[in-house]
N, C-alpha and C positions, 0 to 999 in steps of 0.2 A: 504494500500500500504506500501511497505518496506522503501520506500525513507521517506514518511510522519513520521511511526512509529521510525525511527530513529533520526530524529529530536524532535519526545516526548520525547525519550530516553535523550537528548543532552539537552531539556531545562527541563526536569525532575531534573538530575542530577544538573543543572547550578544552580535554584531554591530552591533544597532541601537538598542540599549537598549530602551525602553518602548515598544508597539506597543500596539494596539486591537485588539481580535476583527473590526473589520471592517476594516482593515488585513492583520490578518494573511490572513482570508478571502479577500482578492483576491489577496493576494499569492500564493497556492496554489489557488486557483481552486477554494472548497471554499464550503460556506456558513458563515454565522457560528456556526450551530449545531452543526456538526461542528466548529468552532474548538474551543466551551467543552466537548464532550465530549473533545476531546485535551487539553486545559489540565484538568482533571479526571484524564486518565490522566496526564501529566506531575506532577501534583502526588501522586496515589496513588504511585508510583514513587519517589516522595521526592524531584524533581524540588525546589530552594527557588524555588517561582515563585508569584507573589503579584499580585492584580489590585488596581487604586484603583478607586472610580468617580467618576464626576461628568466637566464638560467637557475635564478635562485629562487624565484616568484613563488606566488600558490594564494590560497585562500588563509584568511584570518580572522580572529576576533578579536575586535576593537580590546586594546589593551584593558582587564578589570571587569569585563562583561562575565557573566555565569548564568544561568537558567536552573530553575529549578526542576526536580524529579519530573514533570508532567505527563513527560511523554512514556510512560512504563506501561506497559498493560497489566491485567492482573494475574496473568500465565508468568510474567518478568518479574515481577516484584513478587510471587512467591518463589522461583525458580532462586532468587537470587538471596533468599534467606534458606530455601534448602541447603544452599552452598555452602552457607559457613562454616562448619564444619569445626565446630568450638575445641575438640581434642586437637587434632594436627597442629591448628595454629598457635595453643598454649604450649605443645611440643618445641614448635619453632621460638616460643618466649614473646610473641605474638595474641596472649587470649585478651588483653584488656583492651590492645590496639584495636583487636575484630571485634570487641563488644561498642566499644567505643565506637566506632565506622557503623556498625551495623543502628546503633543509637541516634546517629547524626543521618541516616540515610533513612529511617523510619519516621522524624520528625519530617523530613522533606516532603513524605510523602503524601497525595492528598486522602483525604480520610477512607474513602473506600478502597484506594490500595491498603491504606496501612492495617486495615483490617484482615485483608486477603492472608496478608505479610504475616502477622500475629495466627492465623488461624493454620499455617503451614510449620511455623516454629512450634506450635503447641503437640501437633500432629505428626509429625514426622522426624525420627531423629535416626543419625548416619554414625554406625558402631562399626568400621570394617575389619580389626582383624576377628578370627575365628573362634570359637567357642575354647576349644583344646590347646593353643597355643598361648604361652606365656608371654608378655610383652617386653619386647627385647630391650634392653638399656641398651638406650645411645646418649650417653653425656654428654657428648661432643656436640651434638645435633645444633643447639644456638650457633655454636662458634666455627660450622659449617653453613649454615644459613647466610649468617654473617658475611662470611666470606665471596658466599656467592653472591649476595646482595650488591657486595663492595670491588667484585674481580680482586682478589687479593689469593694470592699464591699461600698452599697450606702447604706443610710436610707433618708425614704422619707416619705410623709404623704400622702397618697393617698387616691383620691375620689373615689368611689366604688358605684354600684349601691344598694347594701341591707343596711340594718342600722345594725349600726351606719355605717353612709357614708364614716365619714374621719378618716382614720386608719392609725397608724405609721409601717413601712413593715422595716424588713430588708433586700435587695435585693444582693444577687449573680450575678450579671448580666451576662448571658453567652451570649446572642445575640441580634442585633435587627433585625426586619422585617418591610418591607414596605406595607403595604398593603392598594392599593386604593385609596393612598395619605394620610393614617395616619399609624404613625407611630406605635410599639408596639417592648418592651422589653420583652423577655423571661426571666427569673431570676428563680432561688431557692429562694427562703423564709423558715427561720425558720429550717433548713433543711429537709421542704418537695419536694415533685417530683416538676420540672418545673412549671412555670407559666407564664401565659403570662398578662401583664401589659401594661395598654396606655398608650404613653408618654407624652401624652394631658393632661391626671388628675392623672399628680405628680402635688402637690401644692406648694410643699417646698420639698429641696435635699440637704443633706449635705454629702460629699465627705468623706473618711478615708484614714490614710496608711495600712489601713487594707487589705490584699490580701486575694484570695480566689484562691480552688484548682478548675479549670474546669473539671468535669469529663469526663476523657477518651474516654468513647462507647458515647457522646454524641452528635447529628447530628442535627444540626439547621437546615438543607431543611425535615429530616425526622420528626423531633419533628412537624414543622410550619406542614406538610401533615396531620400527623396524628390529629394535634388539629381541623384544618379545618372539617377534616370528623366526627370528634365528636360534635363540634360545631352545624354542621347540624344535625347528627344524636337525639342530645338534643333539638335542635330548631324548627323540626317539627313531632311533638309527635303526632298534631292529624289531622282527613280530613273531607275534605269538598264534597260532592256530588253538582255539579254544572250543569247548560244549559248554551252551550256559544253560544252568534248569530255566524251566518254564519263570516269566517275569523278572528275570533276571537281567541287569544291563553293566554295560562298561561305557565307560567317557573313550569317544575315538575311535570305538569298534564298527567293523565293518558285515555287517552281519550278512549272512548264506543263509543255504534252506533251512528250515524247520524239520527236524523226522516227525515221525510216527507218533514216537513218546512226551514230543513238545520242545525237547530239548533243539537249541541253535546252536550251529556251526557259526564260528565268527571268528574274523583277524583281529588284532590288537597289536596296536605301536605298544614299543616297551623300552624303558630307557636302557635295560642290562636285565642279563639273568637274572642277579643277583635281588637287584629291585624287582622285577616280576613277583618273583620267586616268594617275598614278603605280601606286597598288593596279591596276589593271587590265592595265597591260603588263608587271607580274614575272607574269604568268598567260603572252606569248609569245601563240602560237599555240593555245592552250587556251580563249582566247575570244574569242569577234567582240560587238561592241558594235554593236547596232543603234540604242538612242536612247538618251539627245537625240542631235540633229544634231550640234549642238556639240563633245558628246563624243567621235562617229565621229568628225569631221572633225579634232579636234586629235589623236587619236592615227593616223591616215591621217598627218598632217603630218610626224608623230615618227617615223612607219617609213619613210618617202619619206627625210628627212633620214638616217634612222639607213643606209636601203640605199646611197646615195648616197657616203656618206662610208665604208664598209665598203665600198661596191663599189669607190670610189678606192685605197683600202689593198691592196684583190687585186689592183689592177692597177699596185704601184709607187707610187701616189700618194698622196696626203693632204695636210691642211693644215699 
């Protein structure tokens, strides 16, 4: 809609100061041409918005102008209180900041959003790590915030799964991410490509006045995508041929026919025997593992042993 897109236009401008018509174009996926017809109705409206030209040109607002919230609808102004998201940001050393922002942007708002606003906060609250997992200490986490806030170069000692475990890194920090309720720093090292770093097993962090240059073409939501699908794409290298009983499923599985008895034939990614080997016997008697060999054959080993030692216990014994 025209009336919405020109309120982008108005807190684009408010937010980022001077923009370009063809900046702003892409930025709303509009053409440039419909830019200068809304910079037109913005300025008719009494809008103080005012273009340069030449190589440095663009659009602006009159030095000291601001608009209020108005332009929100009420899908935005709840949307934007689901966001808060009061844990992460108290992690960051950030929760009076977000109470604070969220208190000054609630007063903006006119009454029937702020209603909206208040009825989605009461109703809906964002708990993401998992029931069963303990939440990891990261002390460090402010003074990596910090740093990526500021481009400031960290060195740290970190734990790392391959040996030698504890390594000294010097980190670029350009982002963090939340994932799952733990946290993780992406950073340069050494000046190679990105990396991504738990913020759980930094062990030690010493700060610099040392600045770094963030590069340019670099996209924290696109970097975190791509590492995800690689991640996987590294993590299940190889499969499993399986019988699942009736009503039975796996995350990833490729399922075949059906017999007679109800039981499915199905593939399964797997990241290693080893791992299968575990995920596949909380399943019990819900699945029979047909290949690899390997696989059959170490979990045949684990229920020989497991019967063995449970059949010693029914009968008085054990070790």
């Amino acid at each position: 809609m025209k009336s919405s897109r020109l309120v982008s236009i108005l807190l684009l401008l408010q937010t980022r100061g001077r923009m370009t018509a063809a900046q702003l174009a892409e930025e709303l996926e509009v053409s440039v041409r419909t830019v200068y017809r809304d910079v037109e109705a913005l300025g008719a409206a009494g809008v103080p918005l005012y273009g340069d030209a030449g190589h440095a040109g663009g659009y602006r607002l009159l030095d000291g102008y601001r608009t209020r919230l108005t332009g929100l609808t009420a899908g935005e102004a709840e949307a934007l209180f689901l966001a808060g998201a009061p844990g992460p940001a108290a992690e960051l050393g950030l929760g009076s900041v977000l109470a604070a922002a969220q208190l000054k942007v609630r007063a903006a708002l006119p009454p029937e959003l702020r209603a909206h606003a208040d009825r989605i906060s009461g109703r809906f609250h964002l708990d993401a790590p998992g029931w069963y997992a303990d939440a990891d200490e990261a002390p460090y986490l402010p003074a990596v915030a910090d740093a990526v806030w500021n481009s400031r170069v960290l060195h740290v000692r970190y734990r790392r799964w391959a040996e030698p475990t504890d390594v000294e890194r010097r980190l670029e920090p350009y982002g963090l991410v939340l994932k799952a309720g733990r946290w993780y720093v992406v950073a340069g090292a050494a000046g190679s490509a990105p990396r991504t770093f738990r913020v759980d097993q930094i062990l030690e962090l010493a700060t610099s006045d040392e600045e770094f240059t963030r590069p340019d073409a670099f996209d924290l939501a696109a970097y975190w995508t791509a590492y995800q699908r690689d991640f996987h794409d590294r993590l299940y290298r190889a499969e499993a041929v399986v019988r699942l009983a009736p009503g039975v499923t796996l995350p990833r599985a490729v399922n075949g026919r059906t017999g007679e008895d109800g039981w499915t034939l199905a593939r399964v990614p797997i990241e290693s025997v080893g791992h299968a080997h575990g995920e596949f016997l909380r399943l019990g008697t819900d699945i029979e593992v047909l290949e690899p060999p390997e696989l059959r054959e170490r979990i045949t080993r684990t229920i020989a042993e497991l019967a063995e030692r449970y059949g010693n216990v029914a009968d008085g014994g054990g070790d």
